[in-house]
C-alpha positions in Angstrom: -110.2 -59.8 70.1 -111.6 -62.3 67.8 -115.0 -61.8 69.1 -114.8 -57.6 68.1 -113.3 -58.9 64.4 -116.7 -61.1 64.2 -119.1 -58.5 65.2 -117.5 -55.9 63.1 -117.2 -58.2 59.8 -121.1 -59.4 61.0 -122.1 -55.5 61.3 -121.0 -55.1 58.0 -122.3 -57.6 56.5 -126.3 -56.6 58.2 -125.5 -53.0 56.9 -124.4 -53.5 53.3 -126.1 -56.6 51.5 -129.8 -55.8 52.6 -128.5 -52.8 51.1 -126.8 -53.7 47.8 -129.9 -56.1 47.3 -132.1 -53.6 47.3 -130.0 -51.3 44.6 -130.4 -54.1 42.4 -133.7 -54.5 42.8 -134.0 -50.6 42.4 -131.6 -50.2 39.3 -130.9 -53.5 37.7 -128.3 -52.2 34.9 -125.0 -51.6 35.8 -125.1 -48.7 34.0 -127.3 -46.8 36.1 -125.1 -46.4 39.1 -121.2 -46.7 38.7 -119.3 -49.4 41.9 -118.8 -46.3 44.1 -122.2 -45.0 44.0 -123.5 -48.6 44.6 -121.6 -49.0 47.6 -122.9 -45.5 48.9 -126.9 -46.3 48.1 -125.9 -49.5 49.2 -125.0 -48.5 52.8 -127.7 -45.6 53.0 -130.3 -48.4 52.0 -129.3 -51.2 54.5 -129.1 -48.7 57.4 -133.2 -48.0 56.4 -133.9 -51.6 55.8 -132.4 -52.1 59.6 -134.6 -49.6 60.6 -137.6 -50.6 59.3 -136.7 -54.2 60.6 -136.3 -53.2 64.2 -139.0 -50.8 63.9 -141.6 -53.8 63.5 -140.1 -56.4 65.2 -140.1 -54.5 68.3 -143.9 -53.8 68.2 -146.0 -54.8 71.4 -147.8 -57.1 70.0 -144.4 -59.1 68.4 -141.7 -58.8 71.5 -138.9 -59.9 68.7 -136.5 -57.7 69.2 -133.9 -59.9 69.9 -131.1 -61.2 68.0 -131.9 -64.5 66.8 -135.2 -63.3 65.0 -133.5 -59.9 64.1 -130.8 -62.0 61.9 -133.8 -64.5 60.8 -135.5 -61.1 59.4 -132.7 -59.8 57.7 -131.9 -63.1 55.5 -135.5 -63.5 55.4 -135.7 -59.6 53.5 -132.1 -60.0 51.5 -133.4 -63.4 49.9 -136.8 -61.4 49.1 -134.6 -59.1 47.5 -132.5 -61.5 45.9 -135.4 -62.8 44.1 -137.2 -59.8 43.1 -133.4 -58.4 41.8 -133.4 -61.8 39.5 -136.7 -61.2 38.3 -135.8 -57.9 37.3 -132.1 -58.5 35.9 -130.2 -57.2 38.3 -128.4 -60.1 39.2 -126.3 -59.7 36.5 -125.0 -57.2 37.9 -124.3 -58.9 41.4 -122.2 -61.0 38.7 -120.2 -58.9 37.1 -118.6 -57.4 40.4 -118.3 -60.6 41.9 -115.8 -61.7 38.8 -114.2 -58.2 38.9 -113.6 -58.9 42.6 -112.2 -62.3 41.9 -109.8 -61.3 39.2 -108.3 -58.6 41.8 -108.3 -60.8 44.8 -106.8 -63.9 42.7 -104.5 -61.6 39.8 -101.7 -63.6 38.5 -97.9 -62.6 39.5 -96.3 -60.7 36.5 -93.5 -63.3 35.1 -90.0 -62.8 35.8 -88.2 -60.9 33.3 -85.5 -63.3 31.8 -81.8 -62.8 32.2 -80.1 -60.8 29.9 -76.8 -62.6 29.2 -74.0 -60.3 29.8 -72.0 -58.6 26.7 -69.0 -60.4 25.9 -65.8 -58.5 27.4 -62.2 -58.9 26.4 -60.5 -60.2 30.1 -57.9 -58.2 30.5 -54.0 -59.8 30.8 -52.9 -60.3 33.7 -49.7 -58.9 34.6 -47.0 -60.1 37.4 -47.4 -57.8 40.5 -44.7 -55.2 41.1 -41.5 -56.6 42.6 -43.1 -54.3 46.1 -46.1 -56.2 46.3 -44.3 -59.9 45.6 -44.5 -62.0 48.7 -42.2 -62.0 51.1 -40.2 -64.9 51.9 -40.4 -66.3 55.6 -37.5 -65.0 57.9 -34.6 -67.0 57.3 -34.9 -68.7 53.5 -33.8 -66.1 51.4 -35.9 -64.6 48.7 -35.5 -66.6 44.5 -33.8 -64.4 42.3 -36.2 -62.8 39.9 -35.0 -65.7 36.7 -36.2 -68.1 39.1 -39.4 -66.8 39.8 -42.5 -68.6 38.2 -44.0 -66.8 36.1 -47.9 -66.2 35.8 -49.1 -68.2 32.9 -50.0 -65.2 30.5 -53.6 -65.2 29.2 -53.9 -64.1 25.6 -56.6 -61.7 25.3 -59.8 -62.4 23.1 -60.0 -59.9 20.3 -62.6 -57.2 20.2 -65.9 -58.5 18.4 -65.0 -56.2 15.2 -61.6 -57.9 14.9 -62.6 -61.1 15.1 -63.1 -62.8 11.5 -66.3 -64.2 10.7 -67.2 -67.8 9.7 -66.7 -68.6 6.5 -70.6 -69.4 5.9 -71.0 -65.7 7.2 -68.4 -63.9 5.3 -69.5 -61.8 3.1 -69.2 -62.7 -1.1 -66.4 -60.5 -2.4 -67.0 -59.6 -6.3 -64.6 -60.9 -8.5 -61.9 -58.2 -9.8 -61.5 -58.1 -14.0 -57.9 -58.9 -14.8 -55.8 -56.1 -15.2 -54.8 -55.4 -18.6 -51.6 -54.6 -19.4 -50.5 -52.4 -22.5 -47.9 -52.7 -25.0 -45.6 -50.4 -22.4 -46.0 -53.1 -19.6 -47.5 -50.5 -17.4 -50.8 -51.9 -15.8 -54.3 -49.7 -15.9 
């Protein structure tokens, strides 16, 4: 199974980067051909360059058509093409998508949002359970009266935000009121 992995990863890698070599050599500026249309050239390319590879080492006079000096050609034409692709700029290029390719490949996690603390709720009081649903005393101890019952320790409720008063630093200044003025009657304004 491995072995069918290898030759298909191998196979790609004979069909595309003779290829994509060659684009760069061809047009240098990543403008001239968006990522998609690179990988298509570059495919249609390496499939000639294989061609043409096979085509003259398996001439008479050569007998090379094997795989050892079929491989041998191949790196032997992708680092001519490497070379010409840097003398003409291109290699930039080879750049660029190698970093895009690396940012996807190795893109942070997003962060975890932070917990939102939960609004503040008044906890209900609890109230003693109907007589019904009060325990039952074991057969033969008969049952407290209901005086002698514990009680649940009642919980005071918090008050609502609204009701609650405010620190003294936060309360708000209140204006002071004029003295009322009283007339001669002894009625106030």
């Amino acid at each position: 199974m491995l072995d069918v992995v290898a030759y298909v990863l191998f196979g790609l890698f004979l069909l595309m980067v003779p290829g994509f070599l060659f684009t760069l050599v061809l047009y240098p500026r990543k403008e001239s051909l968006d990522f998609w249309q690179r990988m298509g050239v570059s495919l249609g390319l390496g499939v000639l360059v294989l061609i043409y590879l096979g085509f003259v080492l398996a001439q008479p006079s050569l007998k090379m058509l094997t795989l050892a000096p079929f491989v041998l050609a191949v790196f032997g034409v992708c680092l001519l093409f490497a070379l010409i692709a840097y003398w003409r700029g291109g290699l930039d290029v080879a750049i660029i998508y190698a970093r895009a390719l690396r940012r996807k490949i190795s893109r942070p996690k997003p962060p975890k949002p932070k917990p939102v603390p939960p609004e503040e709720k008044p906890i209900p009081p609890k109230l003693p359970p109907p007589p019904e649903e009060l325990p039952t005393p074991p057969e033969g101890k008969p049952a407290p009266p209901p005086e002698e019952r514990p009680a649940p320790p009642e919980e005071k409720p918090a008050p609502p935000p609204e009701e609650r008063p405010a620190p003294p630093e936060e309360q708000p200044a209140q204006p002071p009121q004029p003295p009322e003025e009283k007339r001669e009657s002894g009625e106030s304004v």
